[in-house]
C-alpha positions in Angstrom: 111.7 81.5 86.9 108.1 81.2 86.6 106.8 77.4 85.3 103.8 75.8 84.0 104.0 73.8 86.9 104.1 76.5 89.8 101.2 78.5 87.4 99.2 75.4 87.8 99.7 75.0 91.6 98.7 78.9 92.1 95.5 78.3 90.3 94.8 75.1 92.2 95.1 76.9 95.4 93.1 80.2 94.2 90.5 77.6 93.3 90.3 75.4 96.3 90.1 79.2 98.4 87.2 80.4 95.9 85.0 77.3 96.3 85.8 77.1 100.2 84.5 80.8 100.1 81.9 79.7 97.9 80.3 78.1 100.8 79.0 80.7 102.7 80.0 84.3 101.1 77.1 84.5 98.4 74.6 83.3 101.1 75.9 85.7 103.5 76.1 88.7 101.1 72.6 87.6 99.7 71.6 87.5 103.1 72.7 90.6 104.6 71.4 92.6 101.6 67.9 91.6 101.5 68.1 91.6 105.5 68.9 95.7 104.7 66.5 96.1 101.6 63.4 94.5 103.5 64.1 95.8 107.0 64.0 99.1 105.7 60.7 98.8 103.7 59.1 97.3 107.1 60.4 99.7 109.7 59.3 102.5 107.0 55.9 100.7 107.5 56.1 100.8 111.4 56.8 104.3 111.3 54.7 105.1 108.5 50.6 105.5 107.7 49.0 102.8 106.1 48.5 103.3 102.1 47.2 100.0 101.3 43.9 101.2 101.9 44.7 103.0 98.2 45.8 100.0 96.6 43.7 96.8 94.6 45.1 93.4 95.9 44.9 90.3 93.7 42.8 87.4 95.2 43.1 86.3 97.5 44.7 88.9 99.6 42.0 91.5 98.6 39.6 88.8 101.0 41.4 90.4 103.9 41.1 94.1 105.4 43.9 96.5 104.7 45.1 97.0 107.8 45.7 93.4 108.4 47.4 93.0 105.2 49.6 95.9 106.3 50.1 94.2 109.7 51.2 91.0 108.0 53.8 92.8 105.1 55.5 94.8 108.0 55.7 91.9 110.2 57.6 89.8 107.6 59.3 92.5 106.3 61.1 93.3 109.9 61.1 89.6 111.1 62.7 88.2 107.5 64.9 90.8 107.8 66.1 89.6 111.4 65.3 86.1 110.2 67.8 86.7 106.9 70.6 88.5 108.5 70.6 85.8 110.9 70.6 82.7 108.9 67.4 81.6 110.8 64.6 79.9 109.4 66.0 81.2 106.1 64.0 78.8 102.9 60.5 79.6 104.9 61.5 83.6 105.3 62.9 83.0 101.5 59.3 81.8 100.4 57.4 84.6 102.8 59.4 87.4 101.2 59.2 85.9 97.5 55.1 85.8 98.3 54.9 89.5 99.6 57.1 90.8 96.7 54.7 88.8 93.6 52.0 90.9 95.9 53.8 94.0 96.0 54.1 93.3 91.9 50.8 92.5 91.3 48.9 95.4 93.4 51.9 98.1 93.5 54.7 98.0 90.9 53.2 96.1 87.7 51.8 98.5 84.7 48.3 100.0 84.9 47.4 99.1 81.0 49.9 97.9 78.6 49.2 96.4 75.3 52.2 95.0 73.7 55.5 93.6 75.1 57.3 97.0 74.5 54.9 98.2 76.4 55.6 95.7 79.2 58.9 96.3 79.1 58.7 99.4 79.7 57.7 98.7 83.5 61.2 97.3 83.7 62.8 100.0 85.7 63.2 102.0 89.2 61.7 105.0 90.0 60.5 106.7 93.1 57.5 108.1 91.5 55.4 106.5 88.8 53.2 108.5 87.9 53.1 107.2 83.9 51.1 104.1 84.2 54.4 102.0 82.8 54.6 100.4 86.0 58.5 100.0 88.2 58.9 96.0 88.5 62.8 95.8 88.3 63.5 96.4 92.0 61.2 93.6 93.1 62.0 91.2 90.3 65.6 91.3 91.3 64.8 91.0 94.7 63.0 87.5 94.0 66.1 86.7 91.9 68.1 87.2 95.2 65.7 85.1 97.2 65.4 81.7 95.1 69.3 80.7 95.7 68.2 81.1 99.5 65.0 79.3 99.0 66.9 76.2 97.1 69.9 76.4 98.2 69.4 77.5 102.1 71.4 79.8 104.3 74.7 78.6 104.0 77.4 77.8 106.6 78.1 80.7 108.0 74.0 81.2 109.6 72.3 79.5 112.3 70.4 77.6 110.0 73.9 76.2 109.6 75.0 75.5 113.2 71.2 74.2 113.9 72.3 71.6 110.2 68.8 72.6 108.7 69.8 72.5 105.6 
């Protein structure tokens, strides 16, 4: 027969499993996501032309010539991607990424004009094209979501940031 008692033991050990996994699964998952999400954007770059010759950049990354500033967003892009995935380095790759995506907000994915908050919120969404003026910040705000547990919290145990204790 099934008991208080043996109910209780059961949901001690599903606990103590859950926070052992607690450890290092979210770091990992958070990790190996992003890794995917930014690699892609910066090998898409490699491949790719240059746009951000088309684009205005907030000071003070306007001070710098496009193709440097494309240089620099696919070189973090593909190197916090290795950097994530690995566990390496992960709170300063964190940071980097967090920066690039407030620029990529700022010059790329906030609204042309709003007016009001509905407005605003409007700009909270994906699409591939935007050709409205509403703006597409969702993608990029829920990336930097993803990042900050990184940033505070590090890579976890499972990451060479781990092995190397840089917590």
């Amino acid at each position: 027969m099934f008991s208080i008692k043996s109910a209780t033991t059961i949901h001690a050990i599903i606990i103590d499993k859950l926070n052992t996994m607690g450890t290092w699964l979210p770091q990992l998952a958070l990790r190996l996501i992003l890794a995917w999400e930014f690699g892609e954007s910066g090998f898409e770059k490699l491949h790719g032309t240059n746009w951000f010759a088309d684009l205005s950049f907030p000071f003070p990354f306007n001070l710098l010539p496009p193709d440097i500033s494309w240089g620099i967003a696919t070189f973090f892009e593909i190197a916090g991607a290795f950097a994530l995935a690995l566990g390496f380095a992960t709170r300063f790759f964190s940071l980097s990424l967090i920066i690039l995506t407030i620029v990529a907000i700022a010059s790329v994915h906030w609204p042309e004009h709003w007016s009001s908050l509905s407005e605003l919120i409007k700009g909270y969404r994906i699409v591939d094209e935007d050709g409205d003026g509403f703006g597409n910040y969702k993608l990029p705000i829920l990336f930097i979501v993803m990042l900050l547990p990184l940033l505070l919290g590090g890579a976890g145990k499972i990451s060479l940031d781990g092995i190397l204790k840089c917590k």
